[in-house]
N, C-alpha and C positions, 0 to 999 in steps of 0.2 A: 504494500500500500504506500502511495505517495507522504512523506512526511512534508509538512506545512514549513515555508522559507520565507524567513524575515523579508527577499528578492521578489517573491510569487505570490503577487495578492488575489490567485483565483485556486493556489495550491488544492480546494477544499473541494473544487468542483471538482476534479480526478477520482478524489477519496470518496464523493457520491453517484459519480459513474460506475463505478467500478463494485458500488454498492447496489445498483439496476443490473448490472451484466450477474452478479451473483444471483439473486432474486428472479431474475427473468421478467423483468419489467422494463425494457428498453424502450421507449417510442423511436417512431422514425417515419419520416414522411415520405410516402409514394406519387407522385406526381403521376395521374393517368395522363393520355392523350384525346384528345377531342372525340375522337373515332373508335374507343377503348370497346374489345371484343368481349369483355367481361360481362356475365349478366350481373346486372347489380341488382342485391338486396344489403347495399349497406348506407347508402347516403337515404336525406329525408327528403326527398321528393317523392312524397307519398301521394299524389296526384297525377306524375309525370308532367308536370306543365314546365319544367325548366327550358326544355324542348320544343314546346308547342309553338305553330310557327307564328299563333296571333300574340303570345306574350313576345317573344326575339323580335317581330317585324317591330311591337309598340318601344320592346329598351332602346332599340337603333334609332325607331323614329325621334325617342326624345333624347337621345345624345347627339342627333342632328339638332335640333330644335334649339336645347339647352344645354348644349356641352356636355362634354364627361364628366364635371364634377358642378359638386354645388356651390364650389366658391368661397364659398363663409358658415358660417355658425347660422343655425336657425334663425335668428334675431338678427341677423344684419343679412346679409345676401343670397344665406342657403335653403329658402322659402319661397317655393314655385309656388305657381297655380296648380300644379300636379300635386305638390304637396297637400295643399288644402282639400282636392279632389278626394283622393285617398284617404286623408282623415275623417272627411263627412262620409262616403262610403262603407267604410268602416265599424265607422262607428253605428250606420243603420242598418248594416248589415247583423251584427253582433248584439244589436240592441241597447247603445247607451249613449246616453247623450252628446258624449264628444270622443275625441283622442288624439294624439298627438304622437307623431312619426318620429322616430330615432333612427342613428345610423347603424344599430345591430339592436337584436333582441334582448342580448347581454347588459347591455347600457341602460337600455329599457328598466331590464330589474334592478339595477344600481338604481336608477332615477326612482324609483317607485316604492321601494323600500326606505333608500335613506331620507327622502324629500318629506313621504308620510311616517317617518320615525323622528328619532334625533334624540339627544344625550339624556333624558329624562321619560323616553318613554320606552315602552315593552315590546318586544317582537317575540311570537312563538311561532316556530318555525320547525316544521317536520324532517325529520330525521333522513326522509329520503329524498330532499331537496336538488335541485341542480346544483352546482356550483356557481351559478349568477345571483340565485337568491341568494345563498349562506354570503356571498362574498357582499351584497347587500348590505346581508344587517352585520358585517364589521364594520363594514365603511358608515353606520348610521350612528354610530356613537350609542346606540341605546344598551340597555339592558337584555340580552336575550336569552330565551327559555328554550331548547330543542325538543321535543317531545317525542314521543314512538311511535313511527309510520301506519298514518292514518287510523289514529286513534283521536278522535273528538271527543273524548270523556277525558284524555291528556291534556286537551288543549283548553276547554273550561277550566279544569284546576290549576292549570296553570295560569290561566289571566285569573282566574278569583284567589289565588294565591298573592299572587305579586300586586293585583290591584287595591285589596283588602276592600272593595266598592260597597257602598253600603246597603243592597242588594243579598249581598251576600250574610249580611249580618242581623238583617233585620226581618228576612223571608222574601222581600221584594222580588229583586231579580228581573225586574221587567223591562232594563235596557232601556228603560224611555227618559233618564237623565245621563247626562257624562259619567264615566269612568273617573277617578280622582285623578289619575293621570294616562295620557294619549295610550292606547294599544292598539296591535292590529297585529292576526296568524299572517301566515304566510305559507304559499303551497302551491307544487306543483299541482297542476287539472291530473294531468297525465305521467308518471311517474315516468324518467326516458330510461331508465334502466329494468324492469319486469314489464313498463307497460300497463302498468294496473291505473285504474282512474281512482281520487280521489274523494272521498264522502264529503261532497263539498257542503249539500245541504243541512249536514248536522254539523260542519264546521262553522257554516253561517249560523244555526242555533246556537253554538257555543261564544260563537264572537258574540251575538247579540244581549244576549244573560248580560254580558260585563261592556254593556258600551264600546266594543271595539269593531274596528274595521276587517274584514278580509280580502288578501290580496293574493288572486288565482294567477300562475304562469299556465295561458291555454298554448305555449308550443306545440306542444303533439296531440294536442285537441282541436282548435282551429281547422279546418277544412275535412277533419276526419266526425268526430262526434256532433250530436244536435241536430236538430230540422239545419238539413242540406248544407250541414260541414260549419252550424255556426259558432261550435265548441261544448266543450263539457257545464261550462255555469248556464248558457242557453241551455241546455238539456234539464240541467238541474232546477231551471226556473228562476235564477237567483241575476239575468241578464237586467239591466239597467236599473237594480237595487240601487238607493241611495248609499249604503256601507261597504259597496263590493267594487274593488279595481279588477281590473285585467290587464294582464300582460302578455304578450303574442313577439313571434317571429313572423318574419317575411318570408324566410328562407326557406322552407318546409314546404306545407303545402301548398302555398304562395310562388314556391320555384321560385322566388328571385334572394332579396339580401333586405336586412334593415329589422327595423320593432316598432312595437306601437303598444303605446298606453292608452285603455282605453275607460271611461269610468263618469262619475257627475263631472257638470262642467265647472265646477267649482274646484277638483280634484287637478284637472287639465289645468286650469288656469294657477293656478298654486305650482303647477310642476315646470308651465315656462319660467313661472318668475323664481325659482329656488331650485331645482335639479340643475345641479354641476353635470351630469354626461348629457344636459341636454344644452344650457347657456355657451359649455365651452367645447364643445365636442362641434365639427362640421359635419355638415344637415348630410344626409343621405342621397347620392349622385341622383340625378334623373331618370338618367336611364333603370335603375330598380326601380325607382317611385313607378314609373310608367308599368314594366313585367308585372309587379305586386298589384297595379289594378288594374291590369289585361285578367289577371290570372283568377281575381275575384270575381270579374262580371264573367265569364266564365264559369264559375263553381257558381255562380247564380241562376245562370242561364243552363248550367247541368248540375243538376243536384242529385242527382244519383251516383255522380264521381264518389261523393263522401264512402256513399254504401258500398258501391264496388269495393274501395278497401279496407272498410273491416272484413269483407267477405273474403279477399285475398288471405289476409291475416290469419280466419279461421281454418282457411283451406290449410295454409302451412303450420299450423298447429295440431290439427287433427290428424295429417300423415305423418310428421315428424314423431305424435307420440304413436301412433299406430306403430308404428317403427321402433318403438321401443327407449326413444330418448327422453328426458327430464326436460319439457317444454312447459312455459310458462305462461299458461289460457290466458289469451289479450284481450282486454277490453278496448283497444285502438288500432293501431299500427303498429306495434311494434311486438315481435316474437322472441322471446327471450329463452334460449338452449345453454343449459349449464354443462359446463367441462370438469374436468376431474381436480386441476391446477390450472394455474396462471399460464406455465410452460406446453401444458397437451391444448390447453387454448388458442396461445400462439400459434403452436403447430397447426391446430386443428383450420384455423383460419389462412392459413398458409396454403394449407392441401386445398381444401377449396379452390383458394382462389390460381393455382394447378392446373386446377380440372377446369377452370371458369367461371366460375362466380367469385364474388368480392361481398364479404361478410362484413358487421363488425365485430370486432372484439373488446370486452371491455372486460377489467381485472382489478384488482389494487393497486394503488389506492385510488380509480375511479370507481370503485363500485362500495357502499357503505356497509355494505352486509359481507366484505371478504372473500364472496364465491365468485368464482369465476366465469364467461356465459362466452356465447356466440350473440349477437346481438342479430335479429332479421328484422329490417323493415319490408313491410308489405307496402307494395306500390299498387295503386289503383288500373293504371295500365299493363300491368304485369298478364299474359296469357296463359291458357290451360298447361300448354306446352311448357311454359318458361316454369310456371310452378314444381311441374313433374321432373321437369330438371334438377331444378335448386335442391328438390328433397331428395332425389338420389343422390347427388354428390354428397349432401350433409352427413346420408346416412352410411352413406358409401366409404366417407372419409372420416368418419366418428373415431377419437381415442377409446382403446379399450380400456374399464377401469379397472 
């Protein structure tokens, strides 16, 4: 092992390389080709619209229009008329009164977390969070509680814990005064790693007992769950509540790039003027803004895309365990195949993509629960053929345990 030199102020990254090469946790990047022979089930274009030729003709047409980038920060130059399109679109499509466009989804839940927290208030936050949220409520300065994945009876005691509201003290309980101080859960719709969807509607019970807000991530809800792809809290019934944000990708279903807060406009309006990844960050190029709303009046105009793929999903579910594998029944898109180790995982996704298809794979420490998975998303254009593929190879290339 490298020893650390008064000369070598990065000595320490060697010593933590070489600490992934033992473990078998290396990442590394693959660059495919445009033309890539691979079937893929591993990127989220669970729609197939990245492709589609009316979202590529509308990104070209506005990088003619309005240039490749947006120039500036939302508040000074990086705010089209597509911008604003998109945001009122959006927002009635999803059912809430307003929202506002970021340059990634990521940022988005920075924006949404820290802007509705801050040094004095409570965040509870599910245990199977993405990494955008959790990295949220560090950057909010609050206080926060992690609770155990998609438990709603964790997340009430923990705001009637920490809130001490007098509700809780007195038998009340009925939410219809403030909190003594600010809270709001936090929670993925769609969990990206099992795929399982969240008990949102008892999460909203829970916030509401103790005056607090909840604030849903629909990334792998959005264009898959709800009347015609409109996400898991539409499903849930909890779309343009006064106490409920949402937070979304473009990049997913949407096939393009960028995020969107969406929520009361009271909410919006609070987050131009006080979210740091939105004030200092620059606006989101055109050309996305444009694909992301090709790709919704689309999922508007076809709303059986959504269903198509859960029905993909179930299909690869049902033969993978027919087959005899550990697969993880999805309530979305995404199909989750556990492996023996971190390293027959690797491999296992290697063989794969051998034989032709491009899997993901996820292990520690991205995965919170230590087991290690083949990761499948189901794509809505995906055919009979392509399915019957993907599962023989999976099952074809399986480690023995």
């Amino acid at each position: 092992m490298p020893q650390d030199r008064p000369d070598d102020a990065f000595a320490w990254i060697d010593a933590q390389r070489e600490r992934r090469d033992r473990d078998g946790l290396v990442r590394r990047l693959s660059p495919r080709p445009a033309d890539s022979p691979l079937l893929d089930l591993a990127s989220n274009d669970y729609l197939g619209l990245a492709r589609h030729p009316e979202v590529t003709a509308a990104a070209a047409g506005a990088a003619h229009r309005w240039g490749a980038g947006s120039t500036g920060s939302r508040l000074v130059t990086g705010s089209t008329e597509l911008h604003a399109t998109l945001e009122r679109e959006l927002a009635d499509f999803c059912g809430f009164e307003a929202a506002l466009v970021f340059s990634s989804g990521y940022v988005a839940n920075l924006a949404a977390v820290s802007a509705l927290s801050g040094r004095d208030a409570l965040v509870v936050s599910d245990a199977g969070n993405h990494a955008s949220l959790i990295d949220g409520c560090r950057l909010s300065r609050a206080e926060v509680a992690v609770v155990p994945h998609s438990d709603p009876e964790a997340v009430r005691k923990a705001l009637g814990a920490a809130a001490g509201d007098a509700g809780e003290e007195t038998g009340g309980g009925t939410g219809a005064g403030p909190a003594h101080r600010r809270a709001l859960a936090v929670s993925d719709a769609v969990f990206s790693v099992d795929g399982d969807v969240a008990p949102l509607a008892a999460f909203a019970t829970a916030c509401r007992a103790h005056g607090a807000a909840l604030v849903v991530d629909e990334a792998h809800g959005l264009g898959v769950l709800g009347e015609g792809g409109r996400g898991a809290v539409h499903e849930a019934g909890l779309a343009g509540a006064p106490d409920v944000v949402v937070t979304a990708t473009l990049s997913k279903s949407l096939g393009s790039q960028g995020g969107v807060v969406l929520g009361p406009a009271r909410v919006i309006e609070h987050l131009v003027n006080t979210a740091r990844t939105f004030i200092f960050d620059t606006g989101l190029n055109p050309a996305a803004v444009a694909a992301a709303l090709a790709s919704l009046r689309l999922l508007r105009r076809e709303p059986e895309r959504a269903a198509r793929v859960r029905t993909v999903a179930m299909g690869l579910y049902g033969r993978l365990t027919a087959a005899g594998l550990a697969a993880v029944r999805p309530d979305a898109s995404v199909v989750s195949v556990r492996a023996p180790s971190p390293e027959q995982a690797v491999r296992w996704a290697a063989d794969c993509r051998a034989a032709g298809l491009m899997v993901g794979c996820f292990r520690p420490p991205s995965v919170p629960d230590g087991i290690s998975r083949l990761r499948l998303t189901a794509r809505g254009d995906l055919t009979e053929e392509q399915i019957e593929m993907a599962v023989d190879v999976i099952v074809r290339t399986a480690p023995t345990a």
